[in-house]
MARVEX-297020 format. One record per residue (C-alpha): residue in three letters; y, z, x. Coordinates in pm, whole numbers, plus 50000, padded with zeros to 5 digits. Example, Ala and Ser with C-alpha at 12.3 -4.5 7.8 and 13.67 -1.06 7.14 Angstrom:
# MARVEX-297020
ALA495505078051230;SER498945071451367;
This chain:
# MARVEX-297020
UNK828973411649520;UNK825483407049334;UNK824243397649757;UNK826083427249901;UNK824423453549663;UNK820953435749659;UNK821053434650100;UNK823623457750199;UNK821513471650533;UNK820773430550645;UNK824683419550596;UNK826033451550761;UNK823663441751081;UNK824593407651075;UNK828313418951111;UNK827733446651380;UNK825633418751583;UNK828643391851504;UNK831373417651588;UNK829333425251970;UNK829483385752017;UNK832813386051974;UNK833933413452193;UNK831053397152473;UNK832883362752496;UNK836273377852521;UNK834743397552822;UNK833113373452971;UNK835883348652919;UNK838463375653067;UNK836053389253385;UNK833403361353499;UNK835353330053412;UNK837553325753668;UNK841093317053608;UNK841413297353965;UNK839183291854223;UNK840723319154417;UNK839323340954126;UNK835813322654150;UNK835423329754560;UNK836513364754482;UNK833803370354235;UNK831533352454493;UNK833053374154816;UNK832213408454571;UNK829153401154475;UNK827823394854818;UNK827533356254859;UNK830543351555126;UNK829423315055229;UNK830083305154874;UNK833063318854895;UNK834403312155246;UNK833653270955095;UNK835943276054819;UNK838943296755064;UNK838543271055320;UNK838903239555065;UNK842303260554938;UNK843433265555356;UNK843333225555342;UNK845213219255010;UNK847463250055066;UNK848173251955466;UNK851533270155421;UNK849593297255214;UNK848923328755503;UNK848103352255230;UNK844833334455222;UNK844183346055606;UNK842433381655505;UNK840083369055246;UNK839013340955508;UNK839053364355771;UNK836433388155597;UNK834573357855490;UNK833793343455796;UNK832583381255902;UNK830243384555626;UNK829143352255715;UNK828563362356156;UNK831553341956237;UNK832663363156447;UNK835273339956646;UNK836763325756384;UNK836883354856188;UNK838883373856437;UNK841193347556463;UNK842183347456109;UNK842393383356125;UNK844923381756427;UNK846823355156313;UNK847183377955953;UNK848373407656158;UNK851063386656379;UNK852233380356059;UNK852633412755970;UNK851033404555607;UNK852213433355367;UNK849063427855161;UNK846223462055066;UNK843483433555100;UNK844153428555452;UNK844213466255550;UNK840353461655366;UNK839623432755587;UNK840393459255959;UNK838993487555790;UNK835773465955812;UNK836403447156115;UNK836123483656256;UNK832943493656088;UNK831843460456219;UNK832423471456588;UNK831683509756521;UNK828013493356411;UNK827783476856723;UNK828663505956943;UNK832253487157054;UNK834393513056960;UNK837273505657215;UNK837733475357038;UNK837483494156698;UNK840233515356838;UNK842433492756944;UNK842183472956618;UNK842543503056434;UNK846363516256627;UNK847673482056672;UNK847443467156360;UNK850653465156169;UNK849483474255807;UNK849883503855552;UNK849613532055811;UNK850183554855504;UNK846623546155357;UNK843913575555299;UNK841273548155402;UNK842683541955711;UNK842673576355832;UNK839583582755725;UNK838453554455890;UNK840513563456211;UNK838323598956191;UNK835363583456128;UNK835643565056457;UNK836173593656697;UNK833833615656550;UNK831023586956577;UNK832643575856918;UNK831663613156986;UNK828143612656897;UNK827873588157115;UNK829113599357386;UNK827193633057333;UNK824003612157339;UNK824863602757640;UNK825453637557814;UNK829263629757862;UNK830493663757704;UNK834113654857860;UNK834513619857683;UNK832893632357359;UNK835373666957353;UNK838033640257394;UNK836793617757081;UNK836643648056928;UNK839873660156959;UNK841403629556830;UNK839123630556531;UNK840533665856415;UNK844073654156393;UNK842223633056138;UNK840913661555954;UNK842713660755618;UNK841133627755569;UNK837623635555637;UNK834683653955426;UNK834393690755440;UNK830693687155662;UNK832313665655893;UNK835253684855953;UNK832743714856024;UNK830753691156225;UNK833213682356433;UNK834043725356529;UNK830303723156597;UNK830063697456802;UNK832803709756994;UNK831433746157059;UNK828273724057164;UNK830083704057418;UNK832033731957556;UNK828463756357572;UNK826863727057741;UNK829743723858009;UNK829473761858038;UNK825693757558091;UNK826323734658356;UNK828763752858582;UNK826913779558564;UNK823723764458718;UNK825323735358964;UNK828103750259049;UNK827473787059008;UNK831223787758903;UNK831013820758714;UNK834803824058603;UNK834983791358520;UNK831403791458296;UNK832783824258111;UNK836043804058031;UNK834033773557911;UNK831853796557678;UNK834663817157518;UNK836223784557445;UNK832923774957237;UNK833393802857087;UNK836733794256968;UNK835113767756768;UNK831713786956609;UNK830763818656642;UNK827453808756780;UNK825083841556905;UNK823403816957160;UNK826913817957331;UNK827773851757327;UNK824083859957489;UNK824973836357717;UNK828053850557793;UNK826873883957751;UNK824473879058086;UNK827193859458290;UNK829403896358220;UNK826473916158309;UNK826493892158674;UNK829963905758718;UNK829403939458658;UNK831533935158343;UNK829543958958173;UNK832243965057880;UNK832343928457803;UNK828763923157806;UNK828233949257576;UNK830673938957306;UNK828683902657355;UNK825423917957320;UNK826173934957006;UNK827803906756828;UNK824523891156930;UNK822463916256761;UNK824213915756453;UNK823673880256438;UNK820473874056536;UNK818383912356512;UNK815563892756603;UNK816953889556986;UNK814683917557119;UNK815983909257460;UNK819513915557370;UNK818503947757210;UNK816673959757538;UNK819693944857784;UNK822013961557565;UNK820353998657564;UNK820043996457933;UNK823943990957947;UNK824484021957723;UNK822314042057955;UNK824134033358280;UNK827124042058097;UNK825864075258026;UNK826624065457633;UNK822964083157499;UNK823584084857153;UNK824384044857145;UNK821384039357313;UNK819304064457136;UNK820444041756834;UNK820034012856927;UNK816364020157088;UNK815204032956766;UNK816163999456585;UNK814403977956824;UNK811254001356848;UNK811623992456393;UNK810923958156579;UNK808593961156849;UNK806503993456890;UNK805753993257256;UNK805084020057502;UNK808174015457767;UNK810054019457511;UNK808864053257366;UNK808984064457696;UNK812814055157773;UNK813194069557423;UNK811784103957558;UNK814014103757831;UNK817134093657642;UNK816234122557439;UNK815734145057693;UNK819444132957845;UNK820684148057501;UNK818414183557500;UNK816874167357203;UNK813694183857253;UNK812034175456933;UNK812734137756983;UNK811124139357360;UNK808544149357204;UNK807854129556922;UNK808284099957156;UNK806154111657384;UNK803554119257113;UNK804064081356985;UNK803584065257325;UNK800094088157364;UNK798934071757041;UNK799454038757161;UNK798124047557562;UNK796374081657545;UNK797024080357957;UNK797314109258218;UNK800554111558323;UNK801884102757970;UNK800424142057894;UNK801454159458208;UNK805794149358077;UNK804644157057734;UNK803324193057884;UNK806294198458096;UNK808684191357824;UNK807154214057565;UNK807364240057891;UNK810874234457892;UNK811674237057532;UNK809784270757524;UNK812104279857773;UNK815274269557603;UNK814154284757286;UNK813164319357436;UNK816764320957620;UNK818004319357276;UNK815874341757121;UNK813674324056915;UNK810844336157006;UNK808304326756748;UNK809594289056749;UNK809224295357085;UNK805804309657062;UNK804284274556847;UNK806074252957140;UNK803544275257396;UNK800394272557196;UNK801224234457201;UNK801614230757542;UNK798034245357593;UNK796454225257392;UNK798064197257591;UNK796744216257887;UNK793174215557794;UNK793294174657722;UNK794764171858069;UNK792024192658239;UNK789554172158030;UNK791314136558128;UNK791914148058498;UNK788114150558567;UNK787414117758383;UNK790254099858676;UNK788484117958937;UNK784994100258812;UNK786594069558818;UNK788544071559132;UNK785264080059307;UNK783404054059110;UNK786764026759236;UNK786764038959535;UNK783274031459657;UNK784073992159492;UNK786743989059701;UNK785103997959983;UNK782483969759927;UNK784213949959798;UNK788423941659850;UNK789543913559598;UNK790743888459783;UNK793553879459575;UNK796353887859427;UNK798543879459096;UNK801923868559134;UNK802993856258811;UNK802023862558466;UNK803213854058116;UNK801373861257832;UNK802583855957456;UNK801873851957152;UNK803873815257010;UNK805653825956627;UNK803663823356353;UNK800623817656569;UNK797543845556551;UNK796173832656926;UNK797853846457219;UNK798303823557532;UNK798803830557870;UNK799493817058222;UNK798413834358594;UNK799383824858966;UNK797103841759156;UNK797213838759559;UNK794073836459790;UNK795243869660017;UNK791763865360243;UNK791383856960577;UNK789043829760503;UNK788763800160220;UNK787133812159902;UNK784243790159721;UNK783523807059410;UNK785273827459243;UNK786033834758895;UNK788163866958691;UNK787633881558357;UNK790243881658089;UNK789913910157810;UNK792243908457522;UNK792243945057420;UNK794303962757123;UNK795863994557192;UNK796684000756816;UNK792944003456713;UNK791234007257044;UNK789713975556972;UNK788083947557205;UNK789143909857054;UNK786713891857362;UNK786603882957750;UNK786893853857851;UNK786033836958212;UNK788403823458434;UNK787193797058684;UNK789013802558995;UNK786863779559204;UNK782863769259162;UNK780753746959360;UNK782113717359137;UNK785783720359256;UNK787853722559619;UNK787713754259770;UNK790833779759724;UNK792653776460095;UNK793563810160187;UNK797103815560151;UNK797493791159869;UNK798213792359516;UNK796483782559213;UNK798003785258815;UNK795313793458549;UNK796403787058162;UNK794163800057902;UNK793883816457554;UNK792213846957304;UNK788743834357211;UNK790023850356861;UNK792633855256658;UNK795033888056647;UNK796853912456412;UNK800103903756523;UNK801483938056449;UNK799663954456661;UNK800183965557058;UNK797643938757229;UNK797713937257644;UNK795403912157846;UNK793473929558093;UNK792213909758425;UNK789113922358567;UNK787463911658917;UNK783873921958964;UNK784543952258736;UNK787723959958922;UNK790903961658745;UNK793393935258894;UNK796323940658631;UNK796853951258259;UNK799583924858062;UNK801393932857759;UNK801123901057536;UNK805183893257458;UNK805843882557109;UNK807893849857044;UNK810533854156743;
């Protein structure tokens, strides 16, 4: 007692370590001393040293020959250990058998990992539905799904939409089995295949019917806007004009950022004679993309609906981006009109403002009118000296997302009688938002270095802004030849 009191803290730690020995060698003694040397290859088979352990199965084969419970656990062995052959023949012999044993459903669940690893997945298959073992296990299925849907990837690697829609298909009756992304996946993959067939037919065969059948089955799967524009445009090549504009919508509501589903859509609304839609829907892409077509088919929707105020805003917004000629003469006639309307009605001082504005419109024309007379005259004696001698017959110019340098590409044809050896165009990138120049650059049709341009031929010129742009403004290439205007390019912004 005198001991306890004078070192209580050293004898209670000599118990607590005394008491963890204890407890150690009865674990040990129970879980890494094996009872039997099938316990010992077991522990050498799960913790990854199978040619230990295939020594110790094989010795027990020899002493125990009648003992075909051993045939999974040698089976597996010889796997781990590249024995293919031999391995597959333990495994076959075990299934003949029809071995009621979990450890040998184990031993073809990785058989067919084995094969899915090396891209045999017929034989993975076939392993898989033939063998004779507990057909009730979760593992199994999951394994069985697992298959397809890899089977499927493959085959989708591969282009072979039909074989991998197949795979597929027997994958989902798997379902239950599977994780929640896979089982998603697998609808995905699906739409994919089916948009890809549609895709297809469309372009090699030019089976129409048959592509819109393919595409509303994706569609079935995910709700993809991709598909329905697709779609959308194969019912606007049918004249199915209701169709493609319940496709174009969804696609818009998906994806607002589809500017060309926006415009394809408006233009549907006005051949319909459905204004007020397309009123709408123009003012929601002009939100988008301020550009002057637009404001000008948004005057005339407007003027479709006697909304004379909204002609003439419109009108007044496509002036500030392109204070042109024949942009003023419509915005004069209109305001013409509306004093008209307004006097029939007898409002005659409303009526009165709308006059005094159309003279003041009047007075800008006069002024801009003998300005285009200068220039015609000052054209018109260029022309007569000099003709350009070609032509452009392709141009794209745009501006990549995120990017602040526009790009752009030109075909230009050699329309001369005769074979041009030097020759070169000016490209201006120009912003209509703040009438200001962002720098010409030179385009080298053809120089003393390089072949001569064959009349009648073709040549494709790529080139970019010398400096960067404010993306949200209204920029337009302009292509000059000898100080004569070839052709004025909007620059199209990628989303």
């Amino acid at each position: 007692m005198q001991l306890i009191s004078k070192y209580p803290k050293l004898i209670i730690t000599a118990l607590l370590i005394l008491t963890i020995a204890v407890i150690s060698y009865f674990v040990y003694k129970t879980y890494y001393i094996p009872k039997t040397p099938f316990d010992e290859a077991m522990i050498y088979l799960n913790h990854g040293k199978a040619a230990l352990a295939l020594d110790i199965f094989e010795q027990q084969e020899k002493l125990h020959p009648e003992d075909s419970s051993l045939l999974p656990y040698l089976a597996l062995s010889y796997l781990r250990c590249d024995r293919l052959a031999e391995a597959r023949t333990a495994l076959d012999t075990a299934l003949k058998l029809n071995l009621d044993t979990t450890y040998l459903t184990n031993s073809v669940l990785e058989f067919a990992k084995y094969y899915q690893n090396k891209e045999d997945y017929t034989e993975a298959e076939n392993l898989l539905l033939s063998a004779s073992i507990d057909n009730e296990s979760k593992d199994l299925d999951t394994q069985k799904g697992l298959l397809y849907y890899n089977w499927a990837l493959n085959d989708l690697g591969k282009t072979n939409y039909d074989l991998a829609i197949k795979h597929l298909n027997e994958a989902s009756q798997y379902k239950a089995s599977l994780a929640s992304n896979i089982r998603q996946n697998i609808n995905n993959k699906l739409s994919q295949c089916y948009r890809n067939l549609g895709l297809i037919s469309q372009g090699q065969d030019s089976n129409l019917s048959k592509a819109i059948d393919l595409y509303e089955k994706s569609l079935s799967y995910n709700n993809d806007p991709l598909t329905h524009y697709n779609l959308a445009n194969l019912y606007l090549q049918i004249k199915n004009n209701k169709k493609a504009i319940e496709n174009f919508r969804i696609v818009i509501n998906t994806d607002p950022n589809n500017l060309d589903a926006h415009q394809k859509l408006i233009d549907l609304l006005i051949q319909n004679k459905d204004y007020k839609s397309a009123k709408e829907n123009l003012e929601k892409l002009l939100e988008k993309e301020k550009c002057l077509d637009n404001y000008l088919l948004l005057a005339k929707i407007n003027q479709q609906l006697n909304n004379y105020p909204g002609c003439v805003k419109a009108l007044e917004d496509a002036i500030s981006l392109k204070p042109k000629l024949d942009i003023y003469l419509k915005l004069r006639d209109v305001l013409n009109s509306w004093a008209i309307t307004l006097t029939s009605h007898h409002n005659l001082r409303e009526a009165n403002s709308v006059k005094g504005h159309a003279l003041r419109i009047s007075e800008v024309i006069v002024k801009l009118t003998k300005e285009e007379e200068k220039k015609l005259e000052s054209q018109t004696a260029i022309l007569n000296s000099n003709l350009p001698p070609i032509n452009i017959v392709y141009s794209k110019i745009w501006l990549s997302k995120g990017s602040l340098t526009p790009e752009g590409e030109i075909k230009i044809q050699n329309t001369s009688t005769f074979d041009i050896l030097d020759l070169g165009l000016q490209a201006y990138f120009y912003d209509n938002t703040v009438k200001k120049n962002y720098g010409c650059i030179t385009l080298p049709i053809v120089t003393s270095a390089t072949k001569k341009f064959i009349k009648g031929s073709y040549k494709t010129l790529y080139f970019s802004s010398p400096n960067t742009i404010n993306p949200d403004n209204k920029v337009s290439v302009i292509i000059f030849w000898k100080n004569h205007l070839l052709k004025e390019f909007p620059i199209t912004k990628e989303n």
